[in-house]
C-alpha positions, 0 to 999 in steps of 0.5 A: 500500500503507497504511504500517504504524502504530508507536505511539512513547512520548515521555516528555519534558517539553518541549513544543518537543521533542515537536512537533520529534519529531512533525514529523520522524516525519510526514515520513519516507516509509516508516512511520507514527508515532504519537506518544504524549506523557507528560511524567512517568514515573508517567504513562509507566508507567501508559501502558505497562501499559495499552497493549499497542500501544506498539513503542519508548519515547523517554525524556529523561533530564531529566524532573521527577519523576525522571530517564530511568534511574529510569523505564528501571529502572521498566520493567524492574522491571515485566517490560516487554520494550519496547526503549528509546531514551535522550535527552538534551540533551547529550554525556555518555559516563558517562550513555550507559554507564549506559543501555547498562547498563540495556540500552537500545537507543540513545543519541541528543543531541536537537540531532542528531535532525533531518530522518530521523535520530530515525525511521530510529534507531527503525526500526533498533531496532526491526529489531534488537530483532525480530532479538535477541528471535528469537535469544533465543526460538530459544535458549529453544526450542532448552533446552527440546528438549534437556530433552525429549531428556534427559526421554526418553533417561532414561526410556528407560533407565528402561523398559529396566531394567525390562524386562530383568529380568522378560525375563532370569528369562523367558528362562531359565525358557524354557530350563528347559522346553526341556530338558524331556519337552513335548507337541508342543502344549506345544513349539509354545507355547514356541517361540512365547514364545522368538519373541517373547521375541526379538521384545521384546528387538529393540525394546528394544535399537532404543529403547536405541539410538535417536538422539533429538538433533535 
C-alpha cells in the first residue's frame, strides 16, 4: 500500500537543521514527508497562501527577519487554520507559554528531535488537530440546528396566531347559522365547514405541539 504524502513547512534558517529534519522524516516507516524549506517568514507566508497542500508548519523561533511568534501571529492574522509546531534551540518555559498562547500545537528543543521523535510529534498533531477541528465543526453544526429549531418553533407560533383568529370569528359565525331556519342543502354545507373547521384546528394544535429538538 503507497504511504500517504504530508507536505511539512520548515521555516528555519539553518541549513544543518533542515537536512537533520529531512533525514529523520525519510526514515520513519509509516508516512511520507515532504519537506518544504523557507528560511524567512515573508517567504513562509507567501508559501502558505499559495499552497493549499501544506498539513503542519515547523517554525524556529530564531529566524532573521523576525522571530517564530511574529510569523505564528502572521498566520493567524491571515485566517490560516494550519496547526503549528514551535522550535527552538533551547529550554525556555516563558517562550513555550507564549506559543501555547498563540495556540500552537507543540513545543519541541531541536537537540531532542532525533531518530522518530520530530515525525511521530507531527503525526500526533496532526491526529489531534483532525480530532479538535471535528469537535469544533460538530459544535458549529450542532448552533446552527438549534437556530433552525428556534427559526421554526417561532414561526410556528407565528402561523398559529394567525390562524386562530380568522378560525375563532369562523367558528362562531358557524354557530350563528346553526341556530338558524337552513335548507337541508344549506345544513349539509355547514356541517361540512364545522368538519373541517375541526379538521384545521387538529393540525394546528399537532404543529403547536410538535417536538422539533433533535
Amino acid at each position: 500500500m503507497e504511504l500517504e504524502t504530508l507536505d511539512i513547512l520548515l521555516v528555519d534558517d539553518d541549513p544543518v537543521y533542515v537536512n537533520s529534519a529531512r533525514h529523520h522524516l525519510s526514515k520513519y516507516p509509516s508516512k511520507k514527508f515532504n519537506l518544504i524549506w523557507k528560511d524567512n517568514g515573508d517567504a513562509a507566508i507567501q508559501e502558505l497562501k499559495s499552497n493549499p497542500n501544506i498539513k503542519l508548519v515547523l517554525i524556529d523561533y530564531y529566524l532573521p527577519d523576525k522571530d517564530g511568534l511574529e510569523i505564528v501571529k502572521e498566520i493567524a492574522n491571515a485566517k490560516i487554520s494550519i496547526p503549528i509546531i514551535f522550535l527552538t534551540t533551547h529550554k525556555n518555559f516563558k517562550l513555550a507559554v507564549e506559543a501555547m498562547k498563540l495556540n500552537v500545537e507543540d513545543y519541541l528543543i531541536k537537540e531532542e528531535t532525533v531518530d522518530t521523535m520530530l515525525p511521530r510529534a507531527i503525526v500526533t498533531v496532526l491526529e489531534r488537530f483532525k480530532i479538535k477541528k471535528q469537535l469544533e465543526n460538530a459544535e458549529k453544526e450542532k448552533i446552527i440546528s438549534e437556530g433552525k429549531a428556534n427559526a421554526i418553533k417561532e414561526l410556528i407560533v407565528t402561523i398559529s396566531h394567525e390562524f386562530n383568529n380568522p378560525l375563532a370569528a369562523i367558528k362562531i359565525s358557524t354557530d350563528i347559522l346553526a341556530k338558524q331556519n337552513l335548507s337541508p342543502e344549506s345544513k349539509k354545507i355547514l356541517e361540512e365547514l364545522v368538519e373541517n373547521l375541526k379538521k384545521i384546528e387538529n393540525e394546528i394544535s399537532i404543529l403547536k405541539n410538535l417536538d422539533i429538538s433533535d
